[in-house]
Every structure is written in C-alpha cells, then in structure tokens.
TORKOL-902510 format. One line per field, with one value per residue (C-alpha): residue in three letters; x, y, z; residue number from 1. Coordinates in Angstrom, 3 decimals. Layout:
<loses>
type: c(ALA|...)
X: c(X|...)
Y: c(Y|...)
Z: c(Z|...)
seq: c(NUM|...)
</loses>
This chain:
<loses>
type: c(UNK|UNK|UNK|UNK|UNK|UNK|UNK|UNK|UNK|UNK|UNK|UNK|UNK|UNK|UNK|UNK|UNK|UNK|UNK|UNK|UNK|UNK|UNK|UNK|UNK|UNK|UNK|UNK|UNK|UNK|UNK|UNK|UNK|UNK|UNK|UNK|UNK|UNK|UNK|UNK|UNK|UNK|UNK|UNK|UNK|UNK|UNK|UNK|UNK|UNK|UNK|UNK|UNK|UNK|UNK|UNK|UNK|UNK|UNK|UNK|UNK|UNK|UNK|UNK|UNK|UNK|UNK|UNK|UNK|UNK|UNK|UNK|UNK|UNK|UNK|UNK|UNK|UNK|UNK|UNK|UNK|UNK|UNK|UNK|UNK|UNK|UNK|UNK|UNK|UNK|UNK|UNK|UNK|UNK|UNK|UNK|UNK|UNK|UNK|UNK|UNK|UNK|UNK|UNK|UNK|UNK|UNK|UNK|UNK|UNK|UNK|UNK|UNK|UNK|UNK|UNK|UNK|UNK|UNK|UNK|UNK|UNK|UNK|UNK|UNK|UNK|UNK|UNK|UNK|UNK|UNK|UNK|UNK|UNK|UNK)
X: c(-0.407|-1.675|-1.262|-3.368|-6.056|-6.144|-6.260|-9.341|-11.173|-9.999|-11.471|-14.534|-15.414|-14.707|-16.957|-19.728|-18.837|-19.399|-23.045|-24.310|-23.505|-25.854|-28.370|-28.120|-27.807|-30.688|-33.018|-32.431|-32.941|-35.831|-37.154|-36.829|-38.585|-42.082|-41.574|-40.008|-38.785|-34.832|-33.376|-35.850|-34.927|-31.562|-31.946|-34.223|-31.342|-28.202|-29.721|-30.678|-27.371|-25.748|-28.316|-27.094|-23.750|-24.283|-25.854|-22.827|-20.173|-21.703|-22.115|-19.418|-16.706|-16.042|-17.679|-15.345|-16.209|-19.530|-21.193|-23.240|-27.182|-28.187|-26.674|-23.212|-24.720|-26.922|-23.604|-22.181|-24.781|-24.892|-21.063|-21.795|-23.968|-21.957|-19.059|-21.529|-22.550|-18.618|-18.246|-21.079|-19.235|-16.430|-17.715|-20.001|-16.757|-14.462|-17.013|-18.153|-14.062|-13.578|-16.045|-15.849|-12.034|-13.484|-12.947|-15.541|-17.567|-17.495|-14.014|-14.356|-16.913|-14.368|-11.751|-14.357|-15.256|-11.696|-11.381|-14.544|-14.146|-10.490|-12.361|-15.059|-12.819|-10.554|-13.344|-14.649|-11.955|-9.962|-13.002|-16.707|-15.297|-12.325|-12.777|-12.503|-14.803|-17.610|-17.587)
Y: c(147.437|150.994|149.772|146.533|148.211|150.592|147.843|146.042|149.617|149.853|146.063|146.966|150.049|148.491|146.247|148.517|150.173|147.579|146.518|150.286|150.178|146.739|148.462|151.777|149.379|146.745|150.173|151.240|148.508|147.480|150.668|150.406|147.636|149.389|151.885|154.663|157.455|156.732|160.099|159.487|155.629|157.062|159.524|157.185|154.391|156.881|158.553|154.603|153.876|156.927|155.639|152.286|152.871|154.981|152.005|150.184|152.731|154.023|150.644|148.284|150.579|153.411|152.828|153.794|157.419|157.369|160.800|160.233|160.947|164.377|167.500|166.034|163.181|165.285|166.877|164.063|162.554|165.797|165.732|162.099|163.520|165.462|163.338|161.314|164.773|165.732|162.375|162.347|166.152|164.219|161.458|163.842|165.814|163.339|161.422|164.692|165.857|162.218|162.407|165.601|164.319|161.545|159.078|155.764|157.011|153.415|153.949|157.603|156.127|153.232|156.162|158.391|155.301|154.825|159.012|159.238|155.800|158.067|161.072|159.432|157.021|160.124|162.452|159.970|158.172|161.549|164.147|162.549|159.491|161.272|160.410|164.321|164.581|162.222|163.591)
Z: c(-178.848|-180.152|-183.492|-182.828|-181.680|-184.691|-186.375|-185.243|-185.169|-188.429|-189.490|-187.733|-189.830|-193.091|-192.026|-190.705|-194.076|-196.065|-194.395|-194.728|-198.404|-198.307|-196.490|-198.692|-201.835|-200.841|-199.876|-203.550|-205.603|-203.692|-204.000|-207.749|-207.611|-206.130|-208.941|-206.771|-208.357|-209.269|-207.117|-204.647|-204.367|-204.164|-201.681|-199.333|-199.588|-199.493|-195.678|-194.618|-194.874|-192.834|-190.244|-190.635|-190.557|-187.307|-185.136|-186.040|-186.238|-182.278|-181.132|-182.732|-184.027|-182.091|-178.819|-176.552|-178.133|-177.844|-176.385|-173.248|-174.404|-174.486|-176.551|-177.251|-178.291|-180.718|-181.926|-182.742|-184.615|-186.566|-187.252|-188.360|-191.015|-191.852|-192.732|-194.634|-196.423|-197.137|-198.509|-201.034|-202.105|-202.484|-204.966|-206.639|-207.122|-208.503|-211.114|-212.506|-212.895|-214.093|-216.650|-217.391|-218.323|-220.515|-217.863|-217.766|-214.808|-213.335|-212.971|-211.598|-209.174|-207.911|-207.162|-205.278|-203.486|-202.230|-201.805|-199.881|-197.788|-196.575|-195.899|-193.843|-191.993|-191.058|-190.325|-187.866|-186.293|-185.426|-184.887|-184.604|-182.358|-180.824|-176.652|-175.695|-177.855|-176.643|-173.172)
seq: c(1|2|3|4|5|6|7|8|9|10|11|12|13|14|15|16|17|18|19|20|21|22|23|24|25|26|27|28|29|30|31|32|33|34|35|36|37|38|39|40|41|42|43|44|45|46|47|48|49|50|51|52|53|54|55|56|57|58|59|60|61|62|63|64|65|66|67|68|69|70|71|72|73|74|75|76|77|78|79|80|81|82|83|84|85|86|87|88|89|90|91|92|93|94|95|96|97|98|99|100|101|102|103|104|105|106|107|108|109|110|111|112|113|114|115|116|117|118|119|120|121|122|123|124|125|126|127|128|129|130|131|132|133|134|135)
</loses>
C-alpha cells in the first residue's frame, strides 16, 4: 500500500514537473518574442516556474504536507526555493564540468536534467513536504 501511494505522489510530481517546465519554457520564449533581454527572459521564466510548480506541488502533490498559513508556511515556501535554487547549482554544475570535458552541452544539459529532477524530488518529498514538518 506504502509503495502505491509513493507511487501516485511520485506520478503527480513528474507531472507538476513537467507543467512548470511549460510554464518556465512558454514564459521564455514568449518573452523572446517582446524582445526581452535573453538572461532576463530566462530569469523571469526560470522563478515563474518555481511558482508554478509550487501551486501544484502544495496543492496536488504533496498536500497532505502542506504547512498551515502563517510562519511555517513561509518556511516552507522558502525551503521550496531553495530546492529550486540547489537544483539550478546542480545543472549549472554539471553542463559547465560537461563542457568543460568536451561534452555536447545538450547532452550535459539532459544529464543535469535527470541529476537535478533527483535532487529536487528528494529535497521535497523527504524535507520541504515531510508531515512533521508541515505542522
């Protein structure tokens, strides 16, 4: 039963995943398209995203460890953040090693995306969401 349920939480989040990166991805392009500045496009779309992913993640995914409004709450949110922040360190850290290794950095990107998708999905399932913790 355990194992079920990890499951479907686990189903959930790569699919909450999968809609920030449309959110982060359609912010971007579209701010391309108005002639934003490419880092700032980047930026704007990238912290969209974490917000995205947040809604869903609090609402959809991890619910059940939700903190109640107030300071935890605010805690959590930060820790959110800052899974999001450890795993942008994380990609920025493997596709500069990769190409600084004379790998393609598509490919160094697609490992970083697995490596930081870990990361985050750890970070968050065991310590942001954790039910002692959302009390």
């Amino acid at each position: 039963m355990l194992s079920r349920v990890f499951d479907l939480v686990f189903v959930r989040y790569v699919a909450a995943s999968a809609f920030a990166l449309a959110v982060d991805m359609g912010a971007f392009l579209a701010l391309l398209a108005v002639g934003l500045d490419a880092a700032v496009a980047a930026a704007t779309g990238y912290a969209l995203g974490i917000a995205a992913h947040w809604i869903v993640s609090s609402r959809v995914v991890f619910a059940a460890g939700v903190a109640r409004r107030g300071p935890q709450r605010h805690r959590q949110k930060a820790m959110f953040a800052g899974s999001a922040l450890a795993g942008l360190a994380l990609t920025t850290a493997i596709v500069g090693a990769g190409t600084g290794l004379g790998l393609d950095p598509r490919l160094a990107k697609l490992a970083a995306i697995a490596a930081s998708f870990t990361l985050t999905w750890l970070l968050r399932e065991r310590v942001v969401f954790r039910p002692t913790a959302a009390t």
